[in-house]
C-alpha positions as CSV (number, residue, x, y, z in Angstrom):
1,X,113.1,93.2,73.4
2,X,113.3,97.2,74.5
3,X,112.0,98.3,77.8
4,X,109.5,101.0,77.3
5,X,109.1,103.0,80.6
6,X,106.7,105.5,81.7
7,X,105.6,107.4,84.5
8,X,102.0,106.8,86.5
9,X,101.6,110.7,87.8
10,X,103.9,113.3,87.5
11,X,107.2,111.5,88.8
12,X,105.2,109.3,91.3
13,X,105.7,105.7,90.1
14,X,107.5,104.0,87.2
15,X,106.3,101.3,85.2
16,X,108.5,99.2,82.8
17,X,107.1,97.2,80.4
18,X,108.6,94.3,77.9
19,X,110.3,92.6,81.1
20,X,111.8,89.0,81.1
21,X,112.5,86.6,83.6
22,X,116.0,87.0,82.5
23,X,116.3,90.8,83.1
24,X,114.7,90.2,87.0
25,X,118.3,88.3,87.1
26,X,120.3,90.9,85.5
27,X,122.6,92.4,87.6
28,X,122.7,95.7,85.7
29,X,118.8,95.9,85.2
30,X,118.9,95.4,89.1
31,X,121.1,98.4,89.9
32,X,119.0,100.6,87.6
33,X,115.8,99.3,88.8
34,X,116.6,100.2,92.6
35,X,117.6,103.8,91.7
36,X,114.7,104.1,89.9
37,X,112.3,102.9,92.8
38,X,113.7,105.6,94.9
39,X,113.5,108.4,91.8
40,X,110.0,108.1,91.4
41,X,108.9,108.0,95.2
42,X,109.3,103.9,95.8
43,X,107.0,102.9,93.4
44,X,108.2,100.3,90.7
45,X,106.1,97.9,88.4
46,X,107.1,95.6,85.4
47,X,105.0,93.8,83.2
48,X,106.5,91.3,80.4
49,X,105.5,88.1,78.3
50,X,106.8,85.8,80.4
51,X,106.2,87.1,84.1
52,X,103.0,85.1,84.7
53,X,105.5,82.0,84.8
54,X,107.7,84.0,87.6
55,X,109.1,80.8,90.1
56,X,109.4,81.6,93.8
57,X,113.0,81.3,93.1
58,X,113.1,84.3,91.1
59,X,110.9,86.5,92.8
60,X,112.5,86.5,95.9
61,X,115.9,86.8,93.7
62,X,114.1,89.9,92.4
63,X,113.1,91.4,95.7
64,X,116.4,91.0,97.0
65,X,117.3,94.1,94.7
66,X,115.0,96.4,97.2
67,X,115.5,94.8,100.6
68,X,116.1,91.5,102.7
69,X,113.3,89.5,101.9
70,X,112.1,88.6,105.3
71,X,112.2,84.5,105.9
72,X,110.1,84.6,108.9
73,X,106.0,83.9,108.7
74,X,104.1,86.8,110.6
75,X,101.9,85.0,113.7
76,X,98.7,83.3,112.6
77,X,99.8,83.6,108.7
78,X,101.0,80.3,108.6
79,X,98.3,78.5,106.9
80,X,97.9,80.6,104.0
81,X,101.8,81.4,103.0
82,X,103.3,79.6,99.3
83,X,104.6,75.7,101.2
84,X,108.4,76.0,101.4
85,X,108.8,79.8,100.9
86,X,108.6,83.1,102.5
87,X,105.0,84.2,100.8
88,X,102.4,85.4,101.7
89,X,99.5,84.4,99.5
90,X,96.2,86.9,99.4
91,X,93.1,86.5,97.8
92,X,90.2,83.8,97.8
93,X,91.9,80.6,95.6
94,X,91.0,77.3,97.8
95,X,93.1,73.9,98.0
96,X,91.9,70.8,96.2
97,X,89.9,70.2,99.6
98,X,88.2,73.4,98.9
99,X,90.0,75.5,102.2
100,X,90.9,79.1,101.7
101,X,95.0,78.9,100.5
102,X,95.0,82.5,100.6
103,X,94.4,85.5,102.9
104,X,91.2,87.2,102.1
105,X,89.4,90.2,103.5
106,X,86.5,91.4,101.9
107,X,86.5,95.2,100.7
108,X,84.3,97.9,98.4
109,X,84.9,97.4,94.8
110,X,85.9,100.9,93.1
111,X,82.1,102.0,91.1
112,X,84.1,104.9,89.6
113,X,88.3,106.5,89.7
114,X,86.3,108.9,92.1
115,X,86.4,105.8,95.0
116,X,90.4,106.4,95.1
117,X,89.8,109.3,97.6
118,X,89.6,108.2,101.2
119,X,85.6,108.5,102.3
120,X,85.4,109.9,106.1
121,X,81.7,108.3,106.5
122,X,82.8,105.0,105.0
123,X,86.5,104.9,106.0
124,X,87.1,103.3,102.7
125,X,89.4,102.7,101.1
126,X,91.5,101.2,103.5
127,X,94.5,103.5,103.2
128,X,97.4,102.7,105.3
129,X,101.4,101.8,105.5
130,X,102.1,98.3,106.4
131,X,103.5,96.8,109.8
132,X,103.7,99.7,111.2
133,X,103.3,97.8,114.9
134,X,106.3,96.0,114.2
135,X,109.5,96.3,116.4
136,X,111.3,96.8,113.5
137,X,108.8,97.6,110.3
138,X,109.4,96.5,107.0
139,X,110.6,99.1,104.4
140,X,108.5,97.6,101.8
141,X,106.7,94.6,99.7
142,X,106.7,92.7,96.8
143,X,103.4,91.8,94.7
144,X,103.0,89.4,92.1
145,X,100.0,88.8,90.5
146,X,99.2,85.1,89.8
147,X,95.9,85.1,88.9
148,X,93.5,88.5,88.5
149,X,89.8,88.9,87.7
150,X,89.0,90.1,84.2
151,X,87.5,93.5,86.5
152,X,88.4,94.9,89.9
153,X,90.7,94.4,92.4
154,X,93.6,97.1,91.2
155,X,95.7,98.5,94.1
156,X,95.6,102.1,94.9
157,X,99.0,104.0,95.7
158,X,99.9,107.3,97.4
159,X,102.7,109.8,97.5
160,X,103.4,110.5,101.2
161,X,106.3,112.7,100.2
162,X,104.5,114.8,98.0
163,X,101.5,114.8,99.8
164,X,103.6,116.2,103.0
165,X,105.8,118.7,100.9
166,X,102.8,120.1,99.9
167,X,101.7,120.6,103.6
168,X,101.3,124.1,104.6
169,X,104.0,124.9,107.2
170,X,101.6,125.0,110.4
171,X,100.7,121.6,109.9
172,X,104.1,120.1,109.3
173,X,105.0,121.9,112.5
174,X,102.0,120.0,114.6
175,X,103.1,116.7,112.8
176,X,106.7,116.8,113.6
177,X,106.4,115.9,117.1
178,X,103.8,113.2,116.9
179,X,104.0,109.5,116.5
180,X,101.4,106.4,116.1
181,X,101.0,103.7,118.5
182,X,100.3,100.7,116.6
183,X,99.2,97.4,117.6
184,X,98.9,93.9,116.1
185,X,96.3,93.1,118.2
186,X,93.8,95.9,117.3
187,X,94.4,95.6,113.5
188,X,93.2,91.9,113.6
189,X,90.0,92.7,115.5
190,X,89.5,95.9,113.8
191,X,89.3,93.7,110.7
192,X,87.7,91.0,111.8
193,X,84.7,93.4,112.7
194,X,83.9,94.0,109.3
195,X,85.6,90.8,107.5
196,X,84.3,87.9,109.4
197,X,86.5,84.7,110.2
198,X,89.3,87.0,109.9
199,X,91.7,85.3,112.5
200,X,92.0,87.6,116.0
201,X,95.2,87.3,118.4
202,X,95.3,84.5,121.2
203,X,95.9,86.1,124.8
204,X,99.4,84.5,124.3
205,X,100.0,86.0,120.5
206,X,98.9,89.3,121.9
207,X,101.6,89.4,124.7
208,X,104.1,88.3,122.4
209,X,103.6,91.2,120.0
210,X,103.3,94.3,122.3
211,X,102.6,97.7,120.4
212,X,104.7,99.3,118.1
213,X,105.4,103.7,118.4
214,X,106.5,105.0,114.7
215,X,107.0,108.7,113.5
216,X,104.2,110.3,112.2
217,X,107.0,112.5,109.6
218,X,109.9,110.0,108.5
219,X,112.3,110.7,107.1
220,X,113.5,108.5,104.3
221,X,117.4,107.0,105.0
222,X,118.2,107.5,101.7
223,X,116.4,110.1,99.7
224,X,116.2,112.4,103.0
225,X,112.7,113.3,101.9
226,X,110.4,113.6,104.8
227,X,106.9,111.9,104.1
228,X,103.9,111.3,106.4
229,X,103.4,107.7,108.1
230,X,102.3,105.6,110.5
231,X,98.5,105.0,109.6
232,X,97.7,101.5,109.6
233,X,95.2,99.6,110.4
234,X,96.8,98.7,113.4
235,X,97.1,102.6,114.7
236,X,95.0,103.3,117.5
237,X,96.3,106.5,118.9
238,X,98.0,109.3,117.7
239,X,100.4,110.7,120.7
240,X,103.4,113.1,121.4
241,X,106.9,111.4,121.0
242,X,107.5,109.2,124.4
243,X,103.8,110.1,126.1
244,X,102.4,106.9,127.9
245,X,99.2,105.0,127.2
246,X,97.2,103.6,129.9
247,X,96.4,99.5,130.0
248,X,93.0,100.2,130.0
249,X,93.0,102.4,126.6
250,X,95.4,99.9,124.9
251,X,92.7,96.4,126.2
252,X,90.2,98.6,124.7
253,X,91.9,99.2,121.4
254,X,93.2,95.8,121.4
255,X,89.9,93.4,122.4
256,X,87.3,95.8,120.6
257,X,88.8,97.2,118.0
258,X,87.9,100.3,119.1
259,X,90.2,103.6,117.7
260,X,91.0,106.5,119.9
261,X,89.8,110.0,118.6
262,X,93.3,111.2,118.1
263,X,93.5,109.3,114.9
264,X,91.5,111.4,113.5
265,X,94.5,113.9,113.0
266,X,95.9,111.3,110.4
267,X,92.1,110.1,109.0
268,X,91.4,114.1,108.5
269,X,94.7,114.0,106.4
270,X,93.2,111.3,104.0
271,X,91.2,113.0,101.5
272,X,93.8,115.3,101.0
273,X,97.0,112.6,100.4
274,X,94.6,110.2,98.8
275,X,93.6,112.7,96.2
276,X,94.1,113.2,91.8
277,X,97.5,114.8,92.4
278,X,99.2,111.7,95.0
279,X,97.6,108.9,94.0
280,X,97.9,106.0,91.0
281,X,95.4,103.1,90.5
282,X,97.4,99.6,89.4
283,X,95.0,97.8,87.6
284,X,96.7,94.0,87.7
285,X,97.1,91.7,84.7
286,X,99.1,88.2,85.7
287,X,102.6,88.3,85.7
288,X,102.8,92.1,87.1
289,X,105.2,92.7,89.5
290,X,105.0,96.2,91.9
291,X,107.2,96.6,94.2
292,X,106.4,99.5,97.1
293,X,108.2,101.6,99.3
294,X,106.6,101.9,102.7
295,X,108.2,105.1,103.7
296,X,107.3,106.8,101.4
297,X,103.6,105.6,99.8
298,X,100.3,104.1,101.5
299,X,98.3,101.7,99.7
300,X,94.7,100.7,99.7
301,X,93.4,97.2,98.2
302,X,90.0,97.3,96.2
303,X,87.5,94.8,95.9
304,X,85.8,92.7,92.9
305,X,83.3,89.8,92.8
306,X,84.8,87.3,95.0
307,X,82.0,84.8,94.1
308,X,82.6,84.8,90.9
309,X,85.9,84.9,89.9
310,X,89.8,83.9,91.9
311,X,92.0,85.9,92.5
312,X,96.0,85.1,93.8
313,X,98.6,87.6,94.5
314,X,102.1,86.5,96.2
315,X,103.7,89.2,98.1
316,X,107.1,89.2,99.8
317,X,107.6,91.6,102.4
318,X,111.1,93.6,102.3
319,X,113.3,94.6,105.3
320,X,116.1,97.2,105.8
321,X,119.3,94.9,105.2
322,X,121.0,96.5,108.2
323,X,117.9,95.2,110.4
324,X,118.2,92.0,108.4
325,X,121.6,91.3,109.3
């Protein structure tokens, strides 16, 4: 069966229908698939007949093409990744005991494509870049959709390069110099404050994963292309390159959840990058496979009704080989 291939907006995002499990094996569909992810601003998807009966054989296989699929489980994850494998399950699908087998956290549901923009008043969506308070973050992710209500739920994506070329010159120049302080600890509490049960760090889990300082402008190690990063929901300040935070600002940030006003020079950014001209909404049917670049994109998650129907995604999260190694 041909591939048919199209774009999602302008070059932003390719999408490749008429896949097979076979060609997510294929050697040569591999190499043109990885060129392609980084042509169109790390932002992949296939779709095929057969996908929805993807193994976790094959989709690691698969994400191998973008990354070193990381084999470790994140802290206070392990309950709710795939038995056996390195895979992170998200949504609200329950075991045959009726627990949660799946990470959930509530959001908004999208009323109309004019929910895509960042809100200031809400703070919704939840834009962001993932891991950014990791030692080492990861370069991208995986998701396969399992199991997808009929309505809802599609996963909003944004240009960061784009959005930053487009930057008038004063404000790259302020950028430049900054970076985010991100922390594992705040983005669990921060979550937890509007997604109850959501698990929160131990005084132990919090000392093993101290903060994390990223660039606020990075530039990509293989395109070159600069793009803005660093806003996740784990970023709690926004500081010049090397300048020290006090213990009291980061137990603040950390136990409460609480976000310093120098975010805000990321959060004003929002509207702008999460606008028409940067932005694609994925709207997931099972078997879908989207693989992300976090250099270069932020992604937001939307919500449907979570009492009446499941939904399961897998996700794989993707590492820089040479950190892998």
């Amino acid at each position: 069966m041909q591939h048919k291939t199209h774009t999602l907006n302008g070059d932003f995002g390719l999408m490749i229908e008429n896949v097979t499990r076979h060609d997510l094996e294929d050697s040569g569909f591999q190499r043109e698939v990885l060129d392609l992810w980084t042509l169109h601003g790390g932002l992949i998807a296939v779709r095929g007949p057969d996908l929805a009966a993807t193994s976790p054989e094959q989709l690691m296989a698969w994400s191998g093409v973008f990354g070193a699929v990381e084999e470790v489980m994140q802290t206070a994850r392990e309950a709710v990744m795939l038995p056996g494998f390195p895979i992170l399950r998200i949504g609200n699908t329950k075991d045959e005991a009726g627990k949660p087998k799946a990470s959930l956290a509530k959001v908004p549901q999208l009323t109309s494509d004019g929910d895509i923009q960042y809100n200031p008043e809400s703070r919704r969506p939840v834009w962001h870049t993932d891991s950014t308070f990791r030692k080492q973050p990861p370069i991208g992710s995986v998701f396969h959709c399992r199991q997808a209500p009929p309505m809802g739920a599609e996963t909003l994506f944004a240009d960061t390069r784009a959005a930053f070329a487009r930057l008038d010159e004063a404000t790259k120049i302020k950028l430049r110099p900054l970076e985010a302080v991100c922390s594992l600890a705040h983005h669990d509490k921060k979550i937890s404050l509007y997604s109850p049960g959501y698990p929160v760090l131990t005084p132990e889990q919090r000392a093993a994963n101290p903060p994390n300082r990223v660039p606020i402008v990075l530039e990509h190690p293989v395109s070159g292309i600069p793009a803005l990063y660093g806003l996740n929901s784990s970023t709690c300040a926004v500081v010049p390159t090397g300048e020290p935070v006090t213990e009291a600002a980061l137990d603040s940030w950390d136990l409460e959840g609480v976000e310093d006003d120098s975010v805000l020079i990321l959060r004003e950014l929002l509207p702008y990058i999460t606008g028409p001209d940067f932005t694609v909404k994925w709207s997931w049917q099972p078997g879908d496979i989207v693989a992300w670049d976090n250099r270069c994109t932020m992604h937001a998650a939307t919500g449907f009704e979570y009492d009446r129907y499941d939904r399961e995604m897998w996700r794989l999260t993707l590492l820089d080989k040479a950190d892998a190694a």
